[in-house]
N, C-alpha and C positions, 0 to 999 in steps of 0.2 A: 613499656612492653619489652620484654625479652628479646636477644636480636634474633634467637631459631625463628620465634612467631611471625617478625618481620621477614624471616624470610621462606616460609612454609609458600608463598608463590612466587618467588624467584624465577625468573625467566631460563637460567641456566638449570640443567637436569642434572649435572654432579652435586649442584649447590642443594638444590630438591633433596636429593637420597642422602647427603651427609644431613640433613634438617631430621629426617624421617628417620634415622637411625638415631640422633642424639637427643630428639627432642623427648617433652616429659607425658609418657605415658597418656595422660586424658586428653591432652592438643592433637592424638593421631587420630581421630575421628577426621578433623581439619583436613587431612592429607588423602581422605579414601576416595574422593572423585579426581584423583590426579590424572593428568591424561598419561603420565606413564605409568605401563604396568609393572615394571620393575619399583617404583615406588610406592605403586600400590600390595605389589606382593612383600614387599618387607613391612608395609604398615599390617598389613595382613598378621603376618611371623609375631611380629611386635604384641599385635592384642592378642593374640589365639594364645601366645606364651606368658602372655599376664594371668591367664585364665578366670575364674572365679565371674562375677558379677559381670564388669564387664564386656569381660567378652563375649558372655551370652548376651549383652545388650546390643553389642558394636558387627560382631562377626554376622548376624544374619543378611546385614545390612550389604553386604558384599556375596553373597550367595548366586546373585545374577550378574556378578560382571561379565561388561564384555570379553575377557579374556581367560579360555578355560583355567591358565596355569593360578589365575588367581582364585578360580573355585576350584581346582584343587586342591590349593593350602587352605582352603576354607574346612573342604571335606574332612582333611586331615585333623583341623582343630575344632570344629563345631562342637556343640553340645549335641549327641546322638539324637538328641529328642528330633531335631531337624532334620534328618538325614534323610528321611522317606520324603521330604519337598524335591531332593536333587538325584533320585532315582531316576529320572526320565533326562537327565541331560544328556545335551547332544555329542559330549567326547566321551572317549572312552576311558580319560583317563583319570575323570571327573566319577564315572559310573565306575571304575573301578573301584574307589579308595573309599568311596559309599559301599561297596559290597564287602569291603574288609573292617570296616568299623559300624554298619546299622545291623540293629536287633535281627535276630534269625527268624522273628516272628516275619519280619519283610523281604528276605531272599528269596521266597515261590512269587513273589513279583517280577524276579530276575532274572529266570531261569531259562526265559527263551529271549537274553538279549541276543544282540546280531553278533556280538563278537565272544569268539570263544575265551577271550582271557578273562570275562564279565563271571561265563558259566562256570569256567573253570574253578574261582575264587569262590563262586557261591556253591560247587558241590563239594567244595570241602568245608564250607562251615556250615552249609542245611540240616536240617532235623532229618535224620537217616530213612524217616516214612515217606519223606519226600524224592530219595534217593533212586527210586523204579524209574519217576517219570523219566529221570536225565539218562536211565540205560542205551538208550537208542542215539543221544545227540550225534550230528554228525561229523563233530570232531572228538577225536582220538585221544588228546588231551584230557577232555573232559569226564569222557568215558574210564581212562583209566584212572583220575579221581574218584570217580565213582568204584568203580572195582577195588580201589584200596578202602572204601568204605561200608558196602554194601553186604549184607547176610550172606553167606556162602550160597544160602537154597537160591537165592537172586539170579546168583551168576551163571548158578547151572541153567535157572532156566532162559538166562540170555544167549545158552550157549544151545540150548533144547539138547544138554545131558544131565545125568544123573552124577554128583561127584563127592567126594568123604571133604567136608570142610579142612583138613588140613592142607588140602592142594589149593587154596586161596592163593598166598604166595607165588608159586606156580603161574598160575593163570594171571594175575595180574604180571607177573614175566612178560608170558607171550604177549598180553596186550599191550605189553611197551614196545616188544619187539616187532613184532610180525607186520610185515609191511602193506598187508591186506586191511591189516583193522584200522591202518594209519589214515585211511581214503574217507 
């Protein structure tokens, strides 16, 4: 036996993470129920960047850890086909990186998450038909992703005027600015 194999449970945790950095590729499955998550996020890094076969085998298999930052790099390297399992996680920073790399066919599943950085992210990548429902959200952010996206006739009638499409520009101004639409 190899001496990293021997030491893939090590009682000491630097000895752990220099095993899990040097060791060979197919033994990192070995290291995925580590109790550390910095161990487990670099075995993470490790398969997701082998990609190919693999990692579509290995990475699902970490998709629920206990520790978001670890399904975060999950999110990050998955194969898309997954991604709509980790729509409903409980961080936001977990549903974030899901709403920047899963199919646009699954962002109206998003679109009334709780937090505005979720919506945000997904009214810039939606299908533009979808773009009405998000005119009203109640943050400001949101909205004026929307307004940088949406038909001109849209905005007038979010604004209940009538206006010449070239004043798009314009209007999404004020709605950055105007400290009324910010609320």
């Amino acid at each position: 036996m190899k001496p990293d194999l021997e030491l893939i449970n090590d009682k000491d945790f630097w000895v752990r993470f220099e095993v899990a950095k040097r060791i060979s590729i197919e033994h990192l499955p070995k290291m995925m129920n580590d109790e550390s998550y910095s161990i487990r996020c670099e075995v993470t890094k490790r398969i997701g960047s082998e990609g190919g076969a693999f990692a579509r085998e290995h990475l699902p298999k970490m998709m629920n850890d206990k520790d978001y930052i670890i399904r975060w790099e999950v999110a990050k390297r998955i194969d898309p086909k997954h991604l709509p399992k980790m729509m409903n996680d409980e961080n936001l920073a977990v549903r974030y990186q899901v709403t920047r790399r899963t199919g646009v066919e699954h962002l109206p599943k998003m679109m009334n998450d709780k937090y505005w950085e979720v919506r945000c992210e997904v009214a810039i990548r939606i299908a533009v038909e979808h773009l009405p429902k998000m005119m009203n959200d109640k943050d400001y952010s949101v909205r004026l992703q929307v307004a940088k996206r949406i038909d001109p006739k849209f905005l007038g009638e979010m604004f209940g005027v009538d206006f010449d499409p070239e004043y798009q520009a314009g209007l999404i101004r004020i709605l950055s600015e105007r400290e009324d639409l910010k609320k």
